[in-house]
ZAMARKE-888174 format. One record per residue (C-alpha): x negated, y negated, z. Coordinates in steps of 0.1 Angstrom, whole numbers, padded with zeros to 4 digits, always signed. Example, Ala and Ser with C-alpha at 12.3 -4.5 7.8 and 13.67 -1.06 7.14 Angstrom:
-0123+0045+0078
-0137+0011+0071
REM end
This chain:
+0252+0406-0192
+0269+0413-0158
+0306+0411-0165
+0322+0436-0137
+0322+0414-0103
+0362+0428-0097
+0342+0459-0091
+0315+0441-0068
+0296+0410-0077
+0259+0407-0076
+0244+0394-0036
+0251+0357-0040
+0212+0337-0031
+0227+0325+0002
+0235+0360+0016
+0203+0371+0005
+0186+0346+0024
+0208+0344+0058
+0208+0385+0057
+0165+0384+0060
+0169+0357+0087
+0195+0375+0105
+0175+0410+0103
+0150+0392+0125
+0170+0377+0145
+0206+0399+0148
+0190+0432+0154
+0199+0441+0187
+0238+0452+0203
+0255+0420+0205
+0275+0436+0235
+0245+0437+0257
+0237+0408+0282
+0198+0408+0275
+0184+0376+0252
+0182+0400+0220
+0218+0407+0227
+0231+0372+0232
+0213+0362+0203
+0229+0388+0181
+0266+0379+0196
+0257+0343+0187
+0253+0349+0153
+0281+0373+0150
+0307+0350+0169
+0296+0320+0145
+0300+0345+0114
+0336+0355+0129
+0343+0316+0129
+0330+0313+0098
+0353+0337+0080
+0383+0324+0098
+0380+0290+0089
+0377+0301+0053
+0404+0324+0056
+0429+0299+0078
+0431+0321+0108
+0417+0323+0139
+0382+0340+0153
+0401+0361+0174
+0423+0374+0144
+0393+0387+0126
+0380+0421+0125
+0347+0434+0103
+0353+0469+0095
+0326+0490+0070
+0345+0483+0041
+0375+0468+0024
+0390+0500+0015
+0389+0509+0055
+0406+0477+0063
+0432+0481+0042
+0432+0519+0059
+0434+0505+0092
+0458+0473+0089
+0483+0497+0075
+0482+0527+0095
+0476+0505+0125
+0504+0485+0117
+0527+0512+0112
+0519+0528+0143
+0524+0497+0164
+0560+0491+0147
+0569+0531+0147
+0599+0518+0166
+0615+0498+0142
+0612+0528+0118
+0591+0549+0096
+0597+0530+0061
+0571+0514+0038
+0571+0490+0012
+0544+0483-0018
+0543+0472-0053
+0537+0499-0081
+0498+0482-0084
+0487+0481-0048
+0449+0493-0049
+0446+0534-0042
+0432+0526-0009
+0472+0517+0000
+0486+0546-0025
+0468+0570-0004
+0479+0560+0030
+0512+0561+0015
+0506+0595+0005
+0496+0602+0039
+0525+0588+0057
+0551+0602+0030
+0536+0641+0042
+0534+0634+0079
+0576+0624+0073
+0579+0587+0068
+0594+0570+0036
+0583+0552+0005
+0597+0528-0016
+0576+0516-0044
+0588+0481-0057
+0586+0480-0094
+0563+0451-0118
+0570+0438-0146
+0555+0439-0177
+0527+0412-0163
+0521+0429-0134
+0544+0406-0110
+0569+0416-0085
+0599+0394-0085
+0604+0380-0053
+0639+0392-0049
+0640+0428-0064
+0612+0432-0033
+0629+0416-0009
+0661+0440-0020
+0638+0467-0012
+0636+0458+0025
+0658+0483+0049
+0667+0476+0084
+0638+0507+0094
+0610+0491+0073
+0579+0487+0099
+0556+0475+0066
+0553+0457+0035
+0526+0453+0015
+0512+0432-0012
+0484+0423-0032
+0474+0387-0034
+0457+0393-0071
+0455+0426-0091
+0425+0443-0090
+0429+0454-0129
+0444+0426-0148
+0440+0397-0125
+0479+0389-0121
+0485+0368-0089
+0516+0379-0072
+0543+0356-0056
+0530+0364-0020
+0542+0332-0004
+0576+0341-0017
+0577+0374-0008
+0563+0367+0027
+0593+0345+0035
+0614+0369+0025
+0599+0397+0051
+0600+0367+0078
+0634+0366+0073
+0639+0402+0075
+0615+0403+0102
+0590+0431+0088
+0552+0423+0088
+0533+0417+0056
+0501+0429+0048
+0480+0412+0018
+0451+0426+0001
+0436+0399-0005
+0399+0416-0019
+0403+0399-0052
+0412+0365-0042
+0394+0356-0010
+0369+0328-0016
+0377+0319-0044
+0417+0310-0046
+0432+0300-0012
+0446+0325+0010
+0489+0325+0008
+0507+0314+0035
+0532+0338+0054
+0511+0368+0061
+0509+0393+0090
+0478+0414+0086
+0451+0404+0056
+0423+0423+0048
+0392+0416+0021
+0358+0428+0010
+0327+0410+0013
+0312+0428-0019
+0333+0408-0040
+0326+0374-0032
+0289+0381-0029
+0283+0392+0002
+0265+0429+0011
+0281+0461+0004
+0295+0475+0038
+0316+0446+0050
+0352+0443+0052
+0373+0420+0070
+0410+0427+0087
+0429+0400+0098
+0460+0407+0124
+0480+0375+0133
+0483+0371+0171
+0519+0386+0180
+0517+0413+0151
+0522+0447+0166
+0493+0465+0158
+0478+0503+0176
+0450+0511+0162
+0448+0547+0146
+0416+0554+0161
+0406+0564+0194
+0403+0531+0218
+0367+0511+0216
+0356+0480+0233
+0342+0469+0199
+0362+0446+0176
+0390+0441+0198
+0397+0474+0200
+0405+0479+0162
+0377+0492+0149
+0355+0514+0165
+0313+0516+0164
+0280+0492+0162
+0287+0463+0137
+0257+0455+0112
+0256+0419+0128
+0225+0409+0098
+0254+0420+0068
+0282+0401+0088
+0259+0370+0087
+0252+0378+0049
+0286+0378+0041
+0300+0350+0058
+0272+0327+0046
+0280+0337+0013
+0319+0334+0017
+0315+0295+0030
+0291+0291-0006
+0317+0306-0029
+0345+0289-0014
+0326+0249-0016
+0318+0259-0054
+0351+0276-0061
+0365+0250-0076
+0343+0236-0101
+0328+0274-0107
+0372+0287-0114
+0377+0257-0142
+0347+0267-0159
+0355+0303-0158
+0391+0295-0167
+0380+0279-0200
+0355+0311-0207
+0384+0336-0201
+0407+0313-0222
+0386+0315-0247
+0386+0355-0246
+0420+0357-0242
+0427+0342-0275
+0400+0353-0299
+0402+0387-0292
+0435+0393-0307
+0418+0372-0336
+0386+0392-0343
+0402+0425-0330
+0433+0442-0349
+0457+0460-0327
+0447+0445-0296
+0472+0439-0263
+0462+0414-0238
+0475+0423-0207
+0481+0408-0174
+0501+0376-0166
+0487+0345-0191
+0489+0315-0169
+0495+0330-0129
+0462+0351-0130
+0426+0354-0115
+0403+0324-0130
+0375+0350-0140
+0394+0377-0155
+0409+0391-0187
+0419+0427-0196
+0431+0439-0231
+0434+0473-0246
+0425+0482-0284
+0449+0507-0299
+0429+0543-0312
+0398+0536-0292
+0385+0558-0260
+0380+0534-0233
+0352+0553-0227
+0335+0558-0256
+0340+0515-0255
+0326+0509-0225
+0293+0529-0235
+0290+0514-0266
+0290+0479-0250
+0269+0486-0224
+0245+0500-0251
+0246+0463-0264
+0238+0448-0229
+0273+0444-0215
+0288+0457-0181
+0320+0459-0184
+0349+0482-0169
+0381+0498-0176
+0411+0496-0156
+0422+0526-0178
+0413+0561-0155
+0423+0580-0189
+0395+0592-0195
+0374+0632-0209
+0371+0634-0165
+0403+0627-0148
+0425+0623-0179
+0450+0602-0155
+0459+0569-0167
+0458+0540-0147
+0490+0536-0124
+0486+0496-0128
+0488+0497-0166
+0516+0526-0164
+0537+0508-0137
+0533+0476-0164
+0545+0498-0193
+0514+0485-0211
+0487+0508-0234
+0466+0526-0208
+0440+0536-0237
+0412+0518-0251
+0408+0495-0219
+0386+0470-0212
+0380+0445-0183
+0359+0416-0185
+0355+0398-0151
+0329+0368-0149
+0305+0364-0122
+0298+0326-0111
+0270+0311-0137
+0278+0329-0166
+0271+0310-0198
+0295+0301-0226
+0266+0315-0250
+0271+0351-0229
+0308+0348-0241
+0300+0342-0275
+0276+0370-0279
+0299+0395-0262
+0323+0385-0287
+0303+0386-0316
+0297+0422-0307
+0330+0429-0299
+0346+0438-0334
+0318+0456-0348
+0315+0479-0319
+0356+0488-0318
+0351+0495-0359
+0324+0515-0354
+0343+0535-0326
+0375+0536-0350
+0359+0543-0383
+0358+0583-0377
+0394+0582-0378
+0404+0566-0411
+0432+0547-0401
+0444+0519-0424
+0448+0491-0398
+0463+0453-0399
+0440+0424-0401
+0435+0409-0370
+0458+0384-0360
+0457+0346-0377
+0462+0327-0342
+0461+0336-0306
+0494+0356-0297
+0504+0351-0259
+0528+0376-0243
+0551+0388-0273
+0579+0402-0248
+0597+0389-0219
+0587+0401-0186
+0611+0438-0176
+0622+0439-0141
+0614+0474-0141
+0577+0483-0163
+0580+0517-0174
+0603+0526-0150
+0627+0506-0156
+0622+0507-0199
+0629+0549-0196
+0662+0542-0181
+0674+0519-0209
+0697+0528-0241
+0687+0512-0270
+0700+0519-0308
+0684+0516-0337
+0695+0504-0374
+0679+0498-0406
+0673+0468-0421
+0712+0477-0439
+0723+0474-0404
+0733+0513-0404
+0729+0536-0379
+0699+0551-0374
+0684+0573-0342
+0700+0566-0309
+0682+0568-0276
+0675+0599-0254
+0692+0589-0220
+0718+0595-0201
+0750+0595-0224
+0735+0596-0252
+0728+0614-0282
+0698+0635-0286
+0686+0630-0329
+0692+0665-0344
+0656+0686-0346
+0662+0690-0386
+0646+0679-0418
+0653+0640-0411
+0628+0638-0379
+0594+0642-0383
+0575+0661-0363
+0537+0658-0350
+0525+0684-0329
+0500+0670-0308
+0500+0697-0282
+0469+0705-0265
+0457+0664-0279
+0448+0641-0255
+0448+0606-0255
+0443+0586-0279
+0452+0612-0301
+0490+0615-0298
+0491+0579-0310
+0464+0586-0333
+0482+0608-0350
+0515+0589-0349
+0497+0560-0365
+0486+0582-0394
+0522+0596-0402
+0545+0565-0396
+0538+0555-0432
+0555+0588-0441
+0590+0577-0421
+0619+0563-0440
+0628+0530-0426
+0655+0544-0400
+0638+0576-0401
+0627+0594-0365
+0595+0607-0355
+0593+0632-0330
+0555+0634-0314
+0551+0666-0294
+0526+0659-0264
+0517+0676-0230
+0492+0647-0220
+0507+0623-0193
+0491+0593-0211
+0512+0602-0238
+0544+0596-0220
+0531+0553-0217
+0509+0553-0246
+0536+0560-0274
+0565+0539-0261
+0534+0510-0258
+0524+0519-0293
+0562+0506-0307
+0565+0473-0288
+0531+0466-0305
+0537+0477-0335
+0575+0468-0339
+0589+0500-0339
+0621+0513-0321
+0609+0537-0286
+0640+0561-0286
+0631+0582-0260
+0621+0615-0243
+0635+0647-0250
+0620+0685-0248
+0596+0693-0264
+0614+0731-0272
+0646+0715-0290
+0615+0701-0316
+0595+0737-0317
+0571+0730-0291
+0566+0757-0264
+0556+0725-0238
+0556+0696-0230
+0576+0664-0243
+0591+0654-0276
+0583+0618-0279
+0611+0600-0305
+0598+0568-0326
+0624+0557-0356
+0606+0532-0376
+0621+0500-0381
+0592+0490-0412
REM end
């Protein structure tokens, strides 16, 4: 069972059959004058007109590159370039894709600015805090139209008024939304992937709005007016814009299908699964797709198990044995980055595909957690939605907070490591768990095993040098109602690196 068509969905019938029509008959250089030629720029003008109609733009607008990640490449270094005079200052949210983190890297070392706008804990910008973020130098903003990872669908009509007003172009990725949600109103440049909706691998689409200022990054080519250089695959253009006009007329009845299956994920997970978060926004989101995270499990190790019972999933967690980086969507969300699963539904997927997959759900995360010998919670009774109110500020904004925490007396207990407060003595009332050299899940492993050993009121200290750690733990507490007190060094605990992270249990 295909479930991972956020990473690329399988070639929808009606590419497949305009793709072996157009390699006979879109084969030659649609710039030539010869009948080969014309036929080839007939059938690559029609696909342009195609993909603009869909998209509510005009032919002239549209741009195939090789890829989505190049268009995103290209809209936003070619936009920055053409507005170099207004500034050097860009704008994106904390969950952009890491085709726009990279350009940002890019710009930031060849001496422009960055400001990232903070999420909250659903993933969403708030319109306002964005629009805050906007400076008088700002040549770009940029903004997802759905996340890539948890299916959140940001406020892009909102935010795009905002940069009208301020008069700063907005560029959407829009790679997880186009064809099957409409495109928002109100941007400048719009870029998408043909992969995604069906089409072939090797087709991306940039958008730039007539009066836009745009210089492309690349040296000047007749091709593609001008923004993107080299031969266009004319048969895969065809492919994908067939298969873009078939997604889009089924869209509707195909999304309130989907809607129901993922619904019905959403809520019996957290039923057959103990210590499970659901992440992502629970009504503004992608139709087809649902991400959770199980507490103590290798996202991994998950994802192979599954697939060893005929399930393709993926993980928006990058925590993993390779890269041992967590995901910067789920960190900028302040959610649990371990034990990460994504489950995004092709069109046609059966309700009895759903039921299986979670039939085999619970056994496979007990199997994965029985080597651990944890004494965990029942699942829960009914379906919990979001358990918290959205932060302005994910984890950004939740280190920067003071909290205190009490006992159930209602006296003092530990008080929060930040900036004017006190630091809980390193003595014989914190616990400490030296999970040095441990990397994730095991800091919270290992937390989870000694918590039972707290006082009610009584801190923890969990020494840790794995980034994960620094998201994981403080996600641990708000799922297991416990009190997150802060960072401090891991030295003024008896560690000789990395962080002391300070849990008082409140039960």
């Amino acid at each position: 069972m295909y479930f991972d068509v956020a990473s690329t969905a399988p070639l929808h019938p009606v590419a497949r059959q305009a793709l072996t029509a157009a390699l006979d008959e879109g084969w030659a250089d649609p710039a030539r004058l010869y009948r080969s030629g014309r036929q080839a720029r007939m059938l690559l003008d029609a696909a342009r007109e195609t993909v603009a109609a869909v998209l509510g733009t005009r032919a002239d607008e549209v741009s195939f590159t090789a890829s989505g990640t190049q268009a995103v490449q290209l809209g936003l270094l070619g936009a920055l370039s053409g507005n170099r005079r207004r500034g050097g200052h860009l704008l994106h949210s904390a969950v952009e894709h890491s085709s726009v983190l990279h350009v940002a890297e890019r710009h930031a070392a060849a001496g422009g600015e960055v400001t990232v706008a903070p999420v909250d804990r659903a993933g969403r910008v708030d319109p306002a805090a964005f629009a805050a973020l906007l400076r008088p130098d700002t040549a770009l903003a940029a903004l997802q139209s759905a996340n890539h990872e948890v299916g959140t669908v940001q406020p892009v009509g909102e935010v795009a008024a905002r940069c009208a007003e301020a008069g700063v172009p907005l560029l959407v990725d829009a790679a997880q939304s186009a064809g099957r949600m409409d495109v928002p109103a109100g941007w400048s440049l719009l870029t998408a992937s043909a992969h995604k909706w069906g089409g072939p691998p090797g087709v991306g689409i940039l958008a730039v709005r007539k009066g836009v200022r745009y210089a492309s990054p690349l040296p000047a080519d007749e091709r593609e007016g001008g923004r993107v250089p080299g031969f266009v695959n004319v048969p895969a253009i065809v492919a994908a814009a067939a298969a873009l006009r078939a997604v889009r007329a089924e869209a509707e009845r195909e999304n309130a299908r989907l809607h129901e299956l993922v619904e019905r994920i959403r809520a019996r997970v957290p039923q057959l699964v103990p210590e499970v978060e659901v992440v992502g926004d629970p009504v503004r989101r992608l139709p087809h797709l649902v991400t959770f995270s199980c507490l103590y499990v290798d996202g991994e190790v998950l994802l192979t198990e599954l697939d060893r019972a005929g399930f393709a999933v993926s993980s928006g967690s990058s925590c993993t044995s390779s890269t041992l980086t967590p995901s910067h969507v789920l960190a900028a969300m302040g959610v649990l980055t371990e034990g990460n699963v994504r489950v995004s539904l092709p069109y046609g997927t059966a309700e009895a595909d759903v039921e299986r997959f979670l039939a085999v759900l619970p056994e496979l995360v007990a199997g994965v957690r029985a080597p651990l010998g944890l004494d965990l919670p029942a699942p829960k009774a009914e379906p919990v939605a979001e358990t918290s109110p959205p932060r302005a500020e994910g984890r950004a904004g939740a280190e920067s907070e003071e909290r205190q925490a009490t006992d159930e007396g209602g006296s003092a207990g530990a008080t929060s490591v930040g900036a004017g407060s006190e630091r809980p003595e390193a003595s014989a009332r914190v616990t400490v768990i030296d999970a040095l050299g441990k990397r994730c899940p095991l800091p919270v492993i290992e937390l989870a095993k000694r918590i039972g050993e707290v006082p009610v009121g009584g801190t923890v200290a969990v020494l840790a040098d794995d980034e994960a750690a620094r998201l994981d733990v403080p996600a641990w507490c708000e799922m297991r109602e416990q009190e997150y007190a802060g960072e401090a060094p891991a030295a003024d605990y008896g560690g000789d690196r990395g962080s002391a992270y300070l849990v008082v249990r409140r039960s």
